[in-house]
N, C-alpha and C positions, 0 to 999 in steps of 0.2 A: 412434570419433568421436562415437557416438549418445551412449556413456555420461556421455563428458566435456559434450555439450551436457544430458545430463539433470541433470549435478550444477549446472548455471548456469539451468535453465528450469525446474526441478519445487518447486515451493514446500515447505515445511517441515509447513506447517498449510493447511488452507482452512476457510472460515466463509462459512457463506453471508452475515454483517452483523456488524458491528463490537462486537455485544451481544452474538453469539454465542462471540466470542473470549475465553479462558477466562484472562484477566487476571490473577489471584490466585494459576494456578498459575503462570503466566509468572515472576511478580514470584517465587514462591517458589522459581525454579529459576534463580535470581539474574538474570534481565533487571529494568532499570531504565531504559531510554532507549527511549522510543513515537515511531519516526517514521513519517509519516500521511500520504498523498497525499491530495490535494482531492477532484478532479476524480472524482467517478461511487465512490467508496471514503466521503469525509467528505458532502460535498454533491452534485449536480446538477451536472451540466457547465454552467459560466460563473459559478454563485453567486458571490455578493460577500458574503456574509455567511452566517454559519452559523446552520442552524434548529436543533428543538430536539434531533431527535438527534443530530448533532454535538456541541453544549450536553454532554447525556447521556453520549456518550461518552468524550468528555475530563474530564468531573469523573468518571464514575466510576474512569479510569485516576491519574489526580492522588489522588484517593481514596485509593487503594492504592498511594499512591508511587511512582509513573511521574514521569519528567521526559518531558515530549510537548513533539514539535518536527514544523511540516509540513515535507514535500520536495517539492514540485513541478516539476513542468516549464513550470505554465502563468506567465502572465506576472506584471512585479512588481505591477505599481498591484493585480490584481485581489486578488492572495496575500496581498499587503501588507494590503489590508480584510480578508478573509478572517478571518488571521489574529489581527487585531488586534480583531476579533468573538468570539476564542478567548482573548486577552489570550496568545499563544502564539507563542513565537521562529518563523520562516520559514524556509528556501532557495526562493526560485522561481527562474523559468530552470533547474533542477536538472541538465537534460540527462540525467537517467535513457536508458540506464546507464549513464552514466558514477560513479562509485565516489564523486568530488570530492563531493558535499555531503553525502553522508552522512558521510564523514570527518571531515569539517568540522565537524559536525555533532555527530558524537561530542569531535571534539577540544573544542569551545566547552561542550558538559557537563561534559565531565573523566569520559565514559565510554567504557569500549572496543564496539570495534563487534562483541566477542563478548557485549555485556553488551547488545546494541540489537536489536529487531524492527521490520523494518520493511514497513508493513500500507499493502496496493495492489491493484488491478482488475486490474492489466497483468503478464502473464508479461513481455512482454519488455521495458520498462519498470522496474516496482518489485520483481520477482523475481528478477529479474536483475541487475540493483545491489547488491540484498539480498546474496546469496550472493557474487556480487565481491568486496564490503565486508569479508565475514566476518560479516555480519548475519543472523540467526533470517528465513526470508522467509515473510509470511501472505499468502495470495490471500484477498481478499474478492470475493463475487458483484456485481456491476456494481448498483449504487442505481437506473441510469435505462438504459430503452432509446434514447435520443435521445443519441448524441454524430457527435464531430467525424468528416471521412470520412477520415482518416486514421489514427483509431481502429477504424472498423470496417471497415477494409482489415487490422489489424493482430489485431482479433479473429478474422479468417477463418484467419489462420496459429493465436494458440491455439487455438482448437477442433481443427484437426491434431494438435494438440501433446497437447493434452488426450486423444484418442484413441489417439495414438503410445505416449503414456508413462503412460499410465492415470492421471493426476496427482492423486495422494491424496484416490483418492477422488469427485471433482471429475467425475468423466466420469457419474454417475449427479443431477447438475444438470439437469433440462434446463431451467430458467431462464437458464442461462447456454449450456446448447447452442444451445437455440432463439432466443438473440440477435440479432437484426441481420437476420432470416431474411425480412422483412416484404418 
């Protein structure tokens, strides 16, 4: 049982930031579809708009020929600015994990979800979708220690998880151990 949940919870790649994520090889190991949660991954939990690195990081994936799409879970009005600060297609509501908008997602590219990564804070969230999908899954280190309490109910289980399953890597963070610890 452990195994099969580590093939659904152990991410692909970890980055401690979205500058860290080695882009160029991605694209040359034929991924072309960047799906990007918001929330604590792109921006701040609650932004309405994207700063500069955000900015940064979406041209430099466009750059290299990424087609970028966010998936989120948070709401539409917020996603909807968000993304339109990124000039950058959306799902919000996503209901991660559920598989449907990244599917969606890929179908509305005309790319398969073997050809798609998709880069999130949340094992059980964006990692977990990822790998469902058939998606490449990247954990990035959480941008902000301020989020909702029912993300940091939900980080108490990864940090378990991160422990359990050594998760590439990722257990020698302790920015991300020491999360939420206040």
């Amino acid at each position: 049982m452990m195994q099969n949940l580590e093939r659904y919870l152990k991410p692909d790649l970890y980055c401690e930031s979205l500058d860290d994520l080695d882009l160029k090889k991605l694209y040359h190991d034929g991924y072309r579809l960047l799906l990007i949660d918001v929330d604590n991954t792109l921006a701040s939990h609650g932004s309405f708009e994207a700063d500069d690195y955000a900015q940064r990081a979406i041209k430099r994936a466009r750059d290299i020929g990424f087609d970028c799409r966010i998936v989120s879970n948070a709401g539409h009005r917020r996603i909807k600015s968000y993304a339109e600060s990124l000039r950058m297609p959306y799902t919000a509501l996503a209901n991660k994990p559920s598989v449907r908008a990244i599917l969606d997602a890929c179908a509305d590219s005309g790319i398969q979800p073997k050809q798609s990564v998709m880069v999130g804070d949340q094992i059980l969230t964006d990692v977990m979708s990822a790998h469902r999908a058939g998606a490449l899954a990247v954990l990035v280190r959480p941008r902000a220690r301020q989020e909702a309490v029912n993300v940091r109910f939900k980080r108490l289980i990864e940090r378990w998880l991160f422990r359990h399953f050594k998760l590439g890597g990722t257990t020698d963070s302790p920015e991300y151990q020491n999360q939420n610890e206040d």
